[in-house]
C-alpha positions as CSV (number, residue, x, y, z in Angstrom):
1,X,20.7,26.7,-56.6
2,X,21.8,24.4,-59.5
3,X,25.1,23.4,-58.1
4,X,23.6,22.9,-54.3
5,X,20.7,20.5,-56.0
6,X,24.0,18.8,-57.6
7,X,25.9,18.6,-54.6
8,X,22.7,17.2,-52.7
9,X,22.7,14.5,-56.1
10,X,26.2,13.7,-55.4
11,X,26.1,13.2,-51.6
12,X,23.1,10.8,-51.4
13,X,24.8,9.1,-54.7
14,X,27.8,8.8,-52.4
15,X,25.9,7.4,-49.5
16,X,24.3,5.1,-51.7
17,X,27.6,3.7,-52.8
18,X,28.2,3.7,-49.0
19,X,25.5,1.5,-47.9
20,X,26.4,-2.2,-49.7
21,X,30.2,-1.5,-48.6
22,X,28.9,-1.0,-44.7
23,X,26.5,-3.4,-45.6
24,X,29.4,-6.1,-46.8
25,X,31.2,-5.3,-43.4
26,X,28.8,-5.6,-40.8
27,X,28.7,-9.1,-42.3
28,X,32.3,-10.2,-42.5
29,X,31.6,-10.4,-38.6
30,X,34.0,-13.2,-37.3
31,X,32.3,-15.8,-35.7
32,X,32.4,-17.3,-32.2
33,X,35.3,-20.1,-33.0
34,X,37.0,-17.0,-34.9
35,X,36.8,-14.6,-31.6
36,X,37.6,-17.3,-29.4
37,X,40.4,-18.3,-31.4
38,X,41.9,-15.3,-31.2
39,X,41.7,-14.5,-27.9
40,X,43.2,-18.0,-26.8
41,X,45.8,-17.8,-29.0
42,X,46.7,-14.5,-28.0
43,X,47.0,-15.6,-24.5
44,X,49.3,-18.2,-25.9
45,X,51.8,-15.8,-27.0
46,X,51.8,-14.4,-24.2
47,X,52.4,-17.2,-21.8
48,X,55.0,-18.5,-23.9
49,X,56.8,-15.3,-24.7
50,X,56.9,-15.0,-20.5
51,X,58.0,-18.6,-20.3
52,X,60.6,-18.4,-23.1
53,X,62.6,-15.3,-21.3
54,X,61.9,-17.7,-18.0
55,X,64.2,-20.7,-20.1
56,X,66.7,-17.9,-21.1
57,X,67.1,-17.3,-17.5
58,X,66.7,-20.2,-15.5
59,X,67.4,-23.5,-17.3
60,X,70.0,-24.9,-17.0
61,X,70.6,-27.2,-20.5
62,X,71.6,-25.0,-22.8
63,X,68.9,-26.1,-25.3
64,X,66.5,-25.3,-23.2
65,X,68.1,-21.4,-23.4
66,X,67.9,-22.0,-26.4
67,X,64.4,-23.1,-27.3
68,X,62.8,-20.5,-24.9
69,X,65.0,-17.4,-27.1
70,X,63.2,-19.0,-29.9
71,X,60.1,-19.3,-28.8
72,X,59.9,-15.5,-27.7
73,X,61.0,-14.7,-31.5
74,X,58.1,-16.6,-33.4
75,X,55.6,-16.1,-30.5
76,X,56.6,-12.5,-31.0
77,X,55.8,-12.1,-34.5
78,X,52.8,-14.3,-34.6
79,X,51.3,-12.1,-32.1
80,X,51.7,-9.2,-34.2
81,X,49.3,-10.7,-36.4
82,X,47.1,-11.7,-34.1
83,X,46.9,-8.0,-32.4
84,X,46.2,-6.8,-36.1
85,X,43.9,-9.3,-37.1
86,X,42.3,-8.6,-33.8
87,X,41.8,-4.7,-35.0
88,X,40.7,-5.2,-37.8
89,X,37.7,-7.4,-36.9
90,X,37.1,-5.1,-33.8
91,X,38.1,-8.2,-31.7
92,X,39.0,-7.2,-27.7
93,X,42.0,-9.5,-26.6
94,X,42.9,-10.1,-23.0
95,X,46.2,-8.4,-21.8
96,X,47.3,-11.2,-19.8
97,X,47.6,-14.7,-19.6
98,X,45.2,-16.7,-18.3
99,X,44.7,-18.5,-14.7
100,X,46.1,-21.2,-15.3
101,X,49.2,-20.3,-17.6
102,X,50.1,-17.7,-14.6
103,X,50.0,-20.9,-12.3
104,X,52.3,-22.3,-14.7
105,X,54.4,-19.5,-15.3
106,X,54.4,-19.1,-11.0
107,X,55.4,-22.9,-10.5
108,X,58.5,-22.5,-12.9
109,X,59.4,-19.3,-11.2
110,X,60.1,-21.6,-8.0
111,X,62.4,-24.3,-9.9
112,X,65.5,-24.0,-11.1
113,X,68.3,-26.0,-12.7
114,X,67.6,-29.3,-13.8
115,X,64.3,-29.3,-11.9
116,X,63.4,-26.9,-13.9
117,X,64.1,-27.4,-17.3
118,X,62.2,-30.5,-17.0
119,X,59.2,-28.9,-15.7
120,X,59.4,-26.3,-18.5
121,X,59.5,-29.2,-21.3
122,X,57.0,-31.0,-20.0
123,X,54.3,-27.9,-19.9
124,X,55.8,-26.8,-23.6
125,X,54.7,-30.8,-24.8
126,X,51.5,-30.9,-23.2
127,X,50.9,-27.2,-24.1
128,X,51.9,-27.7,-27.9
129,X,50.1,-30.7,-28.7
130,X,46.6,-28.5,-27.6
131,X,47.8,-25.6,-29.4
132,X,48.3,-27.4,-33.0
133,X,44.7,-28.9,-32.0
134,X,43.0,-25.6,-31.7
135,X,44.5,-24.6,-34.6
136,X,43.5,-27.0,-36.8
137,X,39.9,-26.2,-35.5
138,X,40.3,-23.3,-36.6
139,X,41.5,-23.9,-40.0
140,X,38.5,-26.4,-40.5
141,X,35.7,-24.6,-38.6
142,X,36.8,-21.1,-39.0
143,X,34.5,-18.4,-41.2
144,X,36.7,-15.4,-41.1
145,X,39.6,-16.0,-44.1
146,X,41.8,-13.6,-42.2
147,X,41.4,-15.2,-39.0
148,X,41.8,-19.2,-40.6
149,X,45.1,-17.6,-42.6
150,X,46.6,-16.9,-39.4
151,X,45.7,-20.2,-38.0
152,X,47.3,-21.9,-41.0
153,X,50.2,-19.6,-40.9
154,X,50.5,-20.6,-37.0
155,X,50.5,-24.2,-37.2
156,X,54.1,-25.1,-38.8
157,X,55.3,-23.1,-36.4
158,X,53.5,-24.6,-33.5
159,X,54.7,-28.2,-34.9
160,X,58.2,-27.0,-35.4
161,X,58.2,-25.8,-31.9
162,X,56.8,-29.3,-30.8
163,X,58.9,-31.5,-32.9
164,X,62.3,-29.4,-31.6
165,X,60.7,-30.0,-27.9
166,X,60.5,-34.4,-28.6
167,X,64.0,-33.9,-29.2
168,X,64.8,-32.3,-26.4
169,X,62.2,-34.4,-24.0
170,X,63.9,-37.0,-25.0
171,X,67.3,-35.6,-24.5
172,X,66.4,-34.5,-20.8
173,X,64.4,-38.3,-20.3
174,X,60.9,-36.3,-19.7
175,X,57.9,-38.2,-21.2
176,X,56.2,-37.2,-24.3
177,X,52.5,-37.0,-24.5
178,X,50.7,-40.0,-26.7
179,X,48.7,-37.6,-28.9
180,X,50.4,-36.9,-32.5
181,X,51.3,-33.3,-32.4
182,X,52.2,-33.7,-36.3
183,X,49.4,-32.7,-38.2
184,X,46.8,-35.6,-36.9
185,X,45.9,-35.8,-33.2
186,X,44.7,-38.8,-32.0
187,X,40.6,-39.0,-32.0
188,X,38.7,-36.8,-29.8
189,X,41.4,-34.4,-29.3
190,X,40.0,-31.4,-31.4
191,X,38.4,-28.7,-29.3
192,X,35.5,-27.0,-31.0
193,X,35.4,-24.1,-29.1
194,X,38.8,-22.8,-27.8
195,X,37.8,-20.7,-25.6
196,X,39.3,-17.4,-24.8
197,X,41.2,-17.1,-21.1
198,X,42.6,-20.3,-21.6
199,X,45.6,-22.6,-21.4
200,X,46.3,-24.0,-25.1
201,X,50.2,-23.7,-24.7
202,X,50.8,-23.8,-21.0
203,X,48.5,-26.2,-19.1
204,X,48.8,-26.1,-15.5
205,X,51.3,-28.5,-13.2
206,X,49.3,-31.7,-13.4
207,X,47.0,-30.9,-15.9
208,X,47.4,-31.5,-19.6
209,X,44.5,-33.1,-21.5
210,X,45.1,-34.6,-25.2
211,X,41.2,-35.3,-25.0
212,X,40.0,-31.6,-24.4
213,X,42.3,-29.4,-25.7
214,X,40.2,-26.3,-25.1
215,X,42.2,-23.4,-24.2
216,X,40.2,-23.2,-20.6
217,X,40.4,-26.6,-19.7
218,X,44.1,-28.7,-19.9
219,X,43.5,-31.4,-17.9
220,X,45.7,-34.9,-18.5
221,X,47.0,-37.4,-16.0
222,X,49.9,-38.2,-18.4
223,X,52.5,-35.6,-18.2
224,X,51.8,-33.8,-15.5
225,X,54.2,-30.9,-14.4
226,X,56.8,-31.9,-11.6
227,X,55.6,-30.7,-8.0
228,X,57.8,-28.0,-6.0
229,X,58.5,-29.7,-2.3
């Protein structure tokens, strides 16, 4: 009877022990911007790992080729994270891109050539610029540490991709958005709720906002997409 009583002692000490640890994790619950985040940013990755393989077999420049293999490397591996961050915070991320990055992805499918390779740069600029500007949303509105770390992990990538892209805009002659992709974007063009479904990297043709860069909503007058006759 002695050792059940102790056994009894241990297994309530044990729950006990339990109950600040559950306790301490029901409340490390990421946020809205956090979830959001997440789920945009995921869709990112997968529009541009889709467009990249589109570069690699449609452009034409061999820069672009080139840009798109890279983009489907890093967009690779940051997705990685993103999945496991995801897991661990019990976040559910879409499995496709949204709406309006499959319009994007669709329109590209139709050009080729030249045609094309100016298309794709100009819906990587616009795309870009709002991703860096969700991110750094995330790093200064974020409450889950795992979930701003992968944000501030994400944005030298998402500038290097930009910057490599201004080269190559300017290579091809396509215009390049006004907002400041490197590290400051011009006022009013943080989004304080990216949310999920949206189009941070891949705005649709004719739509690429520097004033709302809210995954969902890419709207801009500026660089808009070339149209398919």
């Amino acid at each position: 009877m002695l050792g059940l009583k102790r056994l009894g002692l241990l297994a309530a000490l044990v729950v006990v022990g339990l109950a600040p640890a559950a306790a301490a994790q029901a409340a490390a619950q990421p946020s809205t911007q956090d979830t959001q985040y997440l789920q945009a940013v995921h869709q990112v990755n997968l529009a541009e790992i889709e467009m990249g393989n589109l570069a690699q077999e449609k452009g034409q420049n061999q820069q672009v080729k080139d840009l798109g293999a890279q983009f489907v490397t890093d967009h690779t591996q940051l997705d990685q994270t993103v999945q496991n961050t995801a897991q661990q915070l019990n976040v559910t991320l879409p499995d496709a891109p949204s709406a309006d990055q499959q319009k994007v992805i669709d329109k590209l499918k139709d050009l080729s050539g030249a045609d094309f390779d100016k298309a794709w740069v100009t819906a990587e600029l616009a795309g870009h610029v709002q991703a860096i500007q969700a991110t750094q949303t995330e790093i200064s509105q974020g409450t889950e540490q795992s979930v701003v770390q992968l944000a501030q992990n994400a944005l030298p990538v998402f500038q290097a991709h930009y910057d490599a892209l201004v080269a190559l805009a300017q290579t091809l002659g396509v215009p390049i958005p006004q907002t400041s992709a490197s590290g400051t974007p011009s006022p009013g063009g943080t989004a304080t709720t990216p949310a999920p479904g949206g189009t941070t990297e891949t705005p649709a043709p004719g739509s690429t906002s520097t004033e709302t860069p809210v995954p969902e909503n890419t709207e801009n007058t500026e660089t808009p997409v070339p149209s398919v006759s």
